[in-house]
N, C-alpha and C positions, 0 to 999 in steps of 0.2 A: 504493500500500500504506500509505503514511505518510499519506494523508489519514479513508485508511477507519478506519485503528484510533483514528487521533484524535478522527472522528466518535464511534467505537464509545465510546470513555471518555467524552465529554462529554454523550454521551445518556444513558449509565449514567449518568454524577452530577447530571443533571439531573432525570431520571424514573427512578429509580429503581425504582418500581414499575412501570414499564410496557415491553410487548416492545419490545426493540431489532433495531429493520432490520439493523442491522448485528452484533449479537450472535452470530451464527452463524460470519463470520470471521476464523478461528484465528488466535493471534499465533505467528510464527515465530522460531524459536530457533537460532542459528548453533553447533553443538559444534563446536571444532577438538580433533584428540587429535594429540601429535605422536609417533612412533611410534618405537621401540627402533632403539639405534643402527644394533642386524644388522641390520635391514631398511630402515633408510635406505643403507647402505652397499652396497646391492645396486642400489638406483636412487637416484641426489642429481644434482644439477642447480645450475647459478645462483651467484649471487654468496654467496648463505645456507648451499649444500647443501644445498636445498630437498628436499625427498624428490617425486621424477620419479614421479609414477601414472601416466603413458602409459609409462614403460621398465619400472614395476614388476609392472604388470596384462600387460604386454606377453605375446602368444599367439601361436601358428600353428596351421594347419590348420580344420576346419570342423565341423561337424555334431560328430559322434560321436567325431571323430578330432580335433578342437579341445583343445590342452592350454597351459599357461602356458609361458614360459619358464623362467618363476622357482617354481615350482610348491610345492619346500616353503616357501618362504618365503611363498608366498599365504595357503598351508595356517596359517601361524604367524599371520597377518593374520585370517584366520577365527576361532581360535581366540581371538586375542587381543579382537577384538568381541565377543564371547559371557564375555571374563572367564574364558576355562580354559588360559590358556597360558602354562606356569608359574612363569618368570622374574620374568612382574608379578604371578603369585599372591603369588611370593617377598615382592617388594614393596610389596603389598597389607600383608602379615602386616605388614609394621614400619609402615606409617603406621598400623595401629590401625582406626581406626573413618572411617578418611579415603580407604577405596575411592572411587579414581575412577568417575563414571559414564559406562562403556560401555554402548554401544547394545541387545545383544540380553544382556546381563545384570542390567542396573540395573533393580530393579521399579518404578519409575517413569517407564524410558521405555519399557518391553518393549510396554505397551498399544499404545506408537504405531508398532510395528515389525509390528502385526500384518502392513498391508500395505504394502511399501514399493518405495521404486524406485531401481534401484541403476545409476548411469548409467555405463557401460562407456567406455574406449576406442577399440574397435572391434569387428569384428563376430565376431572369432575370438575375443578376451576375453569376448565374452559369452557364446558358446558352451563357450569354456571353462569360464567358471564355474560354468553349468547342468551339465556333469562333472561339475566339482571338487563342488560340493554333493549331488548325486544317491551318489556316491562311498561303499562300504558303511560306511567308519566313520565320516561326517559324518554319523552318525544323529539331531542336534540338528537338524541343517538339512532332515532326513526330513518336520519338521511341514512345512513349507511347502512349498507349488505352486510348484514355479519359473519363471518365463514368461518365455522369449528372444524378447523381440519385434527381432531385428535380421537384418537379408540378404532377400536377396530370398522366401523363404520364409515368412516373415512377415506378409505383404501388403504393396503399396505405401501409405503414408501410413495414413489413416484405416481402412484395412483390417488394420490392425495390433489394433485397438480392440475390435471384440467378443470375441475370445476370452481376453483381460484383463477383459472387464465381467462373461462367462460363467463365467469359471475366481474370480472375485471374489464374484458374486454380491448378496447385500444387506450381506456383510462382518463378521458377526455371527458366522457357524460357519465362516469359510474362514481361511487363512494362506497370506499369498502373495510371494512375491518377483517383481519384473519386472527382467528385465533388460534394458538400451536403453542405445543408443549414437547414438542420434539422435530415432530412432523416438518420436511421442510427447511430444516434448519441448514440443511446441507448439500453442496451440491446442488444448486436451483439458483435458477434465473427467472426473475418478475421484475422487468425495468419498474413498471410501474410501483413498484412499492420502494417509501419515500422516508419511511421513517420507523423506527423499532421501539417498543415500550418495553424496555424489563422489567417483568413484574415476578421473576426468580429469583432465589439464590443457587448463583452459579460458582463454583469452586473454583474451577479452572478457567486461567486467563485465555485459553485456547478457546473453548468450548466461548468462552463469553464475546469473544470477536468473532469466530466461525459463523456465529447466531446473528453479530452485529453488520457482518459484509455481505449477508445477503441482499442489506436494502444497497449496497453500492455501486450494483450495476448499473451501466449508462442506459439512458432514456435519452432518445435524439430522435431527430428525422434529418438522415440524409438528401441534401437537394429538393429542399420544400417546396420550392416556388418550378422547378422541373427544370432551370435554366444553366443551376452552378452545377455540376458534380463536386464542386469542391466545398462548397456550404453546408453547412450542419445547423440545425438549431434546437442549442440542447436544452431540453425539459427539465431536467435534473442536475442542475450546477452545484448545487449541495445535498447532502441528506445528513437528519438525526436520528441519533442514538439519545432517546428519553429515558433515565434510573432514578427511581425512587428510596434508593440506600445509594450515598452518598460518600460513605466513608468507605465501603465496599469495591462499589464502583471503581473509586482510584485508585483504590488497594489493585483491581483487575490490572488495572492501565496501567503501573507504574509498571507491575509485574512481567506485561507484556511488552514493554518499552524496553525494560533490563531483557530481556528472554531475546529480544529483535537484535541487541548489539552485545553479544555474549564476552568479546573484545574490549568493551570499555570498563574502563577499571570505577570510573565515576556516575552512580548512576543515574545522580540526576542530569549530566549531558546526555546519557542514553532515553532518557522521560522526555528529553528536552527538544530529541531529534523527533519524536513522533508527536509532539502535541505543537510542534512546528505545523505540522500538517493536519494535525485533529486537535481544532481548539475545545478547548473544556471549559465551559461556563456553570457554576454553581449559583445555585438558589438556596440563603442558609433559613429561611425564615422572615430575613428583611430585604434582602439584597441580590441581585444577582451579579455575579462577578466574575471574571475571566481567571481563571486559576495558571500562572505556572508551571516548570517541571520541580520546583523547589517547594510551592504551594500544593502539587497534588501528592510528593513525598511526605511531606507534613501530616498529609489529614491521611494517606496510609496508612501511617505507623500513630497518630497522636488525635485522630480522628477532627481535628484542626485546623486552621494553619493561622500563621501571623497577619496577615494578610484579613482575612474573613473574619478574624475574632476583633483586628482594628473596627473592619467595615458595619460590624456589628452595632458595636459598642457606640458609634456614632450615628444608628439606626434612628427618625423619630418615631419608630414604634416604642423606643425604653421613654421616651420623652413625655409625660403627662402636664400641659401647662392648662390645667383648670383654672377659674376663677381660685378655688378654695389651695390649691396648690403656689400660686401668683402670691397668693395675700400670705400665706403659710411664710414664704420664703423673705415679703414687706415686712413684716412683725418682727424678722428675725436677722441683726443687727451684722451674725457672725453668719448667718448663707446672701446676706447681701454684699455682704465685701467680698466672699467668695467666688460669687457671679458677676462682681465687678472686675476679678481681676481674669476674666477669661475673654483672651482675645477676641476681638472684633465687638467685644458688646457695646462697649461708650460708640461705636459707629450706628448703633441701633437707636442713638440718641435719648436725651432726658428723659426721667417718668415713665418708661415705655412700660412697665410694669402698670401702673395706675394709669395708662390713658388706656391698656387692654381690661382692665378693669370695667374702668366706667363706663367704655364703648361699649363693651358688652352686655352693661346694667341697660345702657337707654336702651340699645336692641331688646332687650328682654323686657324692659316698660311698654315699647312702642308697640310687640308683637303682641303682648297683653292687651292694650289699648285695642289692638285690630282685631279682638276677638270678642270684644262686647260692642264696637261700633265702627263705622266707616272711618278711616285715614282720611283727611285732607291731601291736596296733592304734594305740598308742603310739606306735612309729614311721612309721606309714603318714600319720597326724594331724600328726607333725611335719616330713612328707615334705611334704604339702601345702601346709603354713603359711608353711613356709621355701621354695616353690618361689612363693608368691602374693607372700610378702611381696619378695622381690629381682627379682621379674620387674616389680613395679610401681617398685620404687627405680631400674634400670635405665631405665625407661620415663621415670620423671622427667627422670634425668638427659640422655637423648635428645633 
């Protein structure tokens, strides 16, 4: 992989103008999201509390009668991929304009979720969650075809594969989820599939790429317009790899990075050659952030890194500036000098503590007022002014 994409750049900056052989395969992108405390607490594992996805995906039963064990909390897991679940709308709202990107919400990955393949557990989770999706109020999850290729039912091996290429199509007017817990994993080519969810614990860093380089085959069209033989226009310029255990994950990668340059004595140049070419972007809860070969060592071995725990720690999700918080800190002589002496505050100017105060009293008189009788337009103008101006003072202060 790490030879092909380097081919791929060096052609591009050499010929520039001319088709690249290798232009059509996608660079791969590693998201880790790490997931709300409730639903770590349901399945955690390991020295970290790693969040367990074989105890969490965990199923019984079969076909039609296959359901989760943990079944609202999948449902919260669902939602939470789509961005509608509403603890992290909550916190969506205070970081601003700093929404994480999740998978089937973010308009810039949704394209690649058109088809994707969601690797199971086992064969009653997969069944399960062709349910759980089918399910009358996962009406989000209605656009897509959802294909359980797992159990004997399925076909054995390669017989699994037509009615995935059938139910896919040319990938243009379809939506398609696969579901596989083996099935698939190996040996197969579906241009059209854009993106991988692991939703396993995978041991082996072999097995966990094996599973993750199926979605990297190229998706193009050859001489589109029927004029160039030498134009290509390719469908698939990236694809993702989506993990929801995070410290695992890079435990895989780092593992695989050392395994690819068995020659380098340092391993983080060896992490550092392949995440060269597979950037890693983490989600720890507030933040999402492009990790390192030195950053994804770290949270390997210390389920961490320096980096994310800075990023964190200046999160405004830790930040609560209530009214009763604001005056908490006025009353109090020695957390006022405290907060005086932290950079950039005197820029936020005089009082800013007391005018987010009283901004905020008259908005809460004013909206009082608009509930036992009509605003003049006078006061409706100064409803809004005073509600724009202390929601941004607030926002600074955050």
């Amino acid at each position: 992989y790490t030879d092909e994409q380097r081919e791929k750049e060096e052609f591009a900056a050499a010929h520039p103008t001319k088709w690249n052989p290798y232009g059509a395969l996608p660079q791969m992108r590693l998201m880790t999201y790490q997931m709300p405390d409730e639903l770590i607490a349901i399945a955690s594992q390991g020295e970290f509390d790693e969040f367990d996805l074989n105890a969490f995906f965990a199923a019984t039963g079969s076909g039609a009668n296959a359901k989760f064990k943990h079944k609202s909390e999948v449902q919260k897991w669902l939602d939470i991929i789509r961005g509608s679940y509403a603890p992290t709308q909550v916190d969506n709202l205070k970081l601003g304009g700093q929404r994480p990107p999740f998978p089937y919400s973010d308009v810039r990955l949704v394209p690649y979720l058109q088809h994707s393949f969601w690797f199971m557990p086992t064969v009653a989770a997969c069944h399960a969650m062709a349910n759980l999706l089918a399910e009358k109020h996962n009406t989000f999850w209605h656009d897509y075809r959802v294909l359980s290729v797992a159990g004997a039912s399925a076909g054995i091996g390669l017989d699994a594969l037509p009615p995935v290429r059938q139910a896919i199509q040319s990938g243009f007017e379809t939506k398609t989820i696969t579901l596989s817990c083996g099935k698939l994993t190996t040996g197969v080519t579906v241009p059209q599939w854009s993106s991988i969810l692991m939703l396993r614990n995978l041991k082996s860093p072999e097995t966990y790429f094996q599973a993750a380089f199926r979605i990297q085959s190229p998706w193009s069209i050859k001489n589109p317009n029927g004029d160039n033989p030498n134009e290509e226009e390719i469908l698939k310029p990236v694809c993702f790899v989506f993990d929801f255990a995070p410290t695992r994950a890079l435990r895989q990668l780092s593992e695989y990075g050392i395994g690819l340059s068995p020659n380098e004595s340092n391993p983080e140049n060896a992490v550092k050659d392949l995440v060269s070419f597979l950037p890693v972007l983490a989600y720890d809860g507030a933040n999402m952030t492009q990790i390192d070969a030195g950053g994804i060592l770290d949270i390997a071995m210390a389920g961490t890194s320096a980096t994310l725990l800075a990023r964190k720690w200046e999160s405004a999700l830790l930040v609560n500036v209530d009214n009763d918080t604001l005056r908490r800190i006025l009353d109090n002589p020695e957390a006022m000098a405290a907060v005086e002496r932290i950079e950039g505050w005197r820029a936020l100017g005089d009082n800013i503590i007391e005018t987010i105060i009283n901004k905020s009293e008259k908005v809460k008189e004013l909206k009082n007022k608009a509930k036992n009788k009509e605003l003049t337009e006078k006061e409706k103008k100064q409803l809004t002014e005073e509600e724009k101006e202390y929601k941004s003072k607030r926002k600074l202060v955050q």
